[in-house]
N, C-alpha and C positions, 0 to 999 in steps of 0.2 A: 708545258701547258696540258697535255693529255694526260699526264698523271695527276696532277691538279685537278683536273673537271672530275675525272673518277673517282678518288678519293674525296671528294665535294660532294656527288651525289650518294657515293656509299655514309658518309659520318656526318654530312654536317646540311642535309636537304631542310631539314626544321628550320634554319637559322635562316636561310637565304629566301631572298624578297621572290616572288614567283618569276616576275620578267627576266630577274637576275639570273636565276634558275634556268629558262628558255634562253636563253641569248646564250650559257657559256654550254647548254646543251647542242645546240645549231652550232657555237662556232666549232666545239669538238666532233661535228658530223660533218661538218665542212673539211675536216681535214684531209678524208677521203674515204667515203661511203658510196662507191661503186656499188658494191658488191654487198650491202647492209651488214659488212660483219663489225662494225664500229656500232653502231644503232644494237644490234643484238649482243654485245660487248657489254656497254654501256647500260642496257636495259637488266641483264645479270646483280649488275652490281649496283645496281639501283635500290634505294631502300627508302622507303615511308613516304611523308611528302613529299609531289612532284615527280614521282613517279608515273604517277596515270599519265601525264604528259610526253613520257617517255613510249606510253604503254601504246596511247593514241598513235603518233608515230608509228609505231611496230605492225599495230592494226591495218592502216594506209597501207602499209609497202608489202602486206602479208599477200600471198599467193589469192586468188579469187577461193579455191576452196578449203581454203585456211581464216577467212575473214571472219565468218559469222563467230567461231567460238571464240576468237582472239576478242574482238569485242564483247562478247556473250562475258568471258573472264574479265574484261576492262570494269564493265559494270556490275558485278558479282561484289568483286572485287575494293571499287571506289563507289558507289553507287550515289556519292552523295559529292564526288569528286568537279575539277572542272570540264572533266572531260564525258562526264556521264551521259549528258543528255547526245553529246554527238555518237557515244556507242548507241543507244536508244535509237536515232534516228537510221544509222546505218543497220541495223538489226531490223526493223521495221522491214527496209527497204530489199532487202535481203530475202526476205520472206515472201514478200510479195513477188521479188524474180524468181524464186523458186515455187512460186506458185501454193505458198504455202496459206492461204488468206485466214484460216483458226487462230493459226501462231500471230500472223501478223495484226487482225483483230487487236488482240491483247496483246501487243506488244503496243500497239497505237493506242488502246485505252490508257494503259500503264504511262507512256509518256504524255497524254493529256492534261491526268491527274496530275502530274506531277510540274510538267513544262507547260505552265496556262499562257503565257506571254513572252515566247522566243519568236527568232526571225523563221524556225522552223516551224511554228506549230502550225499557220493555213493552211501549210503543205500535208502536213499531218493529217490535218482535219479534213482538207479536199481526200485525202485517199482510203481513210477512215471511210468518209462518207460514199466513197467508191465500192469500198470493199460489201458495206452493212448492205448497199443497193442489190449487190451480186450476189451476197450471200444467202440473204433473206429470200433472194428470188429464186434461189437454187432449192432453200427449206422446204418450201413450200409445192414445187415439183414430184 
């Protein structure tokens, strides 16, 4: 089976239905990814569609100071993928715990335009409007 899943994602990701894809992706992580070196195996030999899927994945279980560009590259990379908008939101969020409120600004504008009606965007948009309140008041000092 794990030569199968791998040679699946490396030749033939185009052909295979998304879910298809996630299901034989998770069962081959199920095997035993203690240690994510199956996840970071598997991400290697990854190629074209369904990949970001793989990539998302990678991002979650990445070190806290390894997250931002892991995602920074998810979305660089897929930007139009289905895992984009979730790099977007953790990138946002990132910004903001690092106190970075410019970046996170535009990074909150950027997923607006782009994510008008997901389960994330009021979230978005409450801290948007958190940051422009902080911001603008600091401008102006």
């Amino acid at each position: 089976m794990k030569t199968n899943i791998e040679e699946g994602v490396s030749k033939y990701s185009a052909s295979a239905r998304p879910e298809d894809y996630k299901r034989a992706v998770d069962a081959y992580l199920k095997l035993d990814d203690s240690s994510n070196t199956l996840l970071y195996s598997l991400f290697e030999k990854a190629k074209g569609k369904g990949k970001d899927y793989i990539w998302s994945l990678k991002c979650a279980k990445s070190a806290p100071d390894q997250k931002y560009a892991c995602y920074q590259d998810l979305y660089v990379n897929f930007p139009n993928g289905d895992y984009a908008e979730n790099a977007l939101y953790n990138l946002f969020f990132d910004r903001i715990a690092q106190k970075d409120y410019a970046n996170a600004r535009q990074i909150g504008k950027n997923y607006l335009a782009k994510y008008t009606k997901t389960k994330n965007t009021p979230t978005i948009m409450f801290w948007e409007g958190k940051i422009e309140q902080r911001y603008n008041s600091l401008e102006s000092i």
